[in-house]
C-alpha positions as CSV (number, residue, x, y, z in Angstrom):
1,X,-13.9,22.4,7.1
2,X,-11.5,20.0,9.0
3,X,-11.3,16.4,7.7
4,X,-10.8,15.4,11.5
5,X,-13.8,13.9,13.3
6,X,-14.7,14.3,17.1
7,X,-12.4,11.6,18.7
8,X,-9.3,9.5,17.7
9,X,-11.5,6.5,18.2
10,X,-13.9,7.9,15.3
11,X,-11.3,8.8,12.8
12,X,-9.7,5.8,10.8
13,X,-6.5,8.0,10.0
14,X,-5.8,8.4,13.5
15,X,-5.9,12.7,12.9
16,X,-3.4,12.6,9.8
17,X,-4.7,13.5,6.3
18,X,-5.5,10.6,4.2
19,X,-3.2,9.3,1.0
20,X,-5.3,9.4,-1.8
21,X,-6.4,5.7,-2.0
22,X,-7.8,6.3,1.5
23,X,-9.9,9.1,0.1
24,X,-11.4,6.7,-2.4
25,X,-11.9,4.2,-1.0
26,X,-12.9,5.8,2.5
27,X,-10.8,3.5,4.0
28,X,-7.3,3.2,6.3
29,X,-4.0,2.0,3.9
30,X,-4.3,-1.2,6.4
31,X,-7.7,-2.3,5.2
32,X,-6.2,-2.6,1.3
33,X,-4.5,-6.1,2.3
34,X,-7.8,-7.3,4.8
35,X,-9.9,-9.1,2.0
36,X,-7.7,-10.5,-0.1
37,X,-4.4,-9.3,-1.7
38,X,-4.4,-4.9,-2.4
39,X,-5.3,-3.5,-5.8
40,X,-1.9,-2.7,-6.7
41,X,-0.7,-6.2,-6.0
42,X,0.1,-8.1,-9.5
43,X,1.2,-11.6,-8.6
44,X,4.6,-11.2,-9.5
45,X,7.3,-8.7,-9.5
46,X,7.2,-5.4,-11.3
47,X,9.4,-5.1,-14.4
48,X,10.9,-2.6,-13.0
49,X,12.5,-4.6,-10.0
50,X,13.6,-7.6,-12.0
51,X,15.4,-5.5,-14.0
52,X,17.1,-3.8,-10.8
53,X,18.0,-7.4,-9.4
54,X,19.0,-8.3,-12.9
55,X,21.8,-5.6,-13.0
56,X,22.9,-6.0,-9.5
57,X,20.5,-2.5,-7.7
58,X,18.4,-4.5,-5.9
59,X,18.9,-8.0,-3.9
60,X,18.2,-11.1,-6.0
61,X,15.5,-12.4,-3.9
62,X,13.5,-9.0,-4.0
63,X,12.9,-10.3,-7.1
64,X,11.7,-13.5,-6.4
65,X,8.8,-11.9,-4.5
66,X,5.3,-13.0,-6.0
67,X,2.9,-11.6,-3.6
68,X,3.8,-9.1,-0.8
């Protein structure tokens, strides 16, 4: 069975397979950032970035970031 629908205009992945927060949510990537910020967004930067900008592997602002 094809997880492609009749027409572009019907299929929210535009004919690509979708990630796998698409396929739970039954929703295009895009839609994670319409209502508010995404699931995966913390309010401020992951550990592992401040410790990349804190030994020089990442620009300092990066991790200034508090809410992409």
């Amino acid at each position: 069975m094809s997880e492609r629908s009749g027409t572009l205009a019907d299929d929210p992945f535009a004919g690509r397979r979708p990630t796998s927060h698409e396929r739970l949510t039954g929703l295009p990537w895009d839609a994670s950032y319409h209502d508010g910020p995404a699931p995966w967004a913390v309010g401020r930067p992951q550990p592992a970035v401040v410790r990349l900008a804190a030994e020089g592997g990442a620009p300092a602002w990066l991790a200034t970031i508090k809410r992409i």
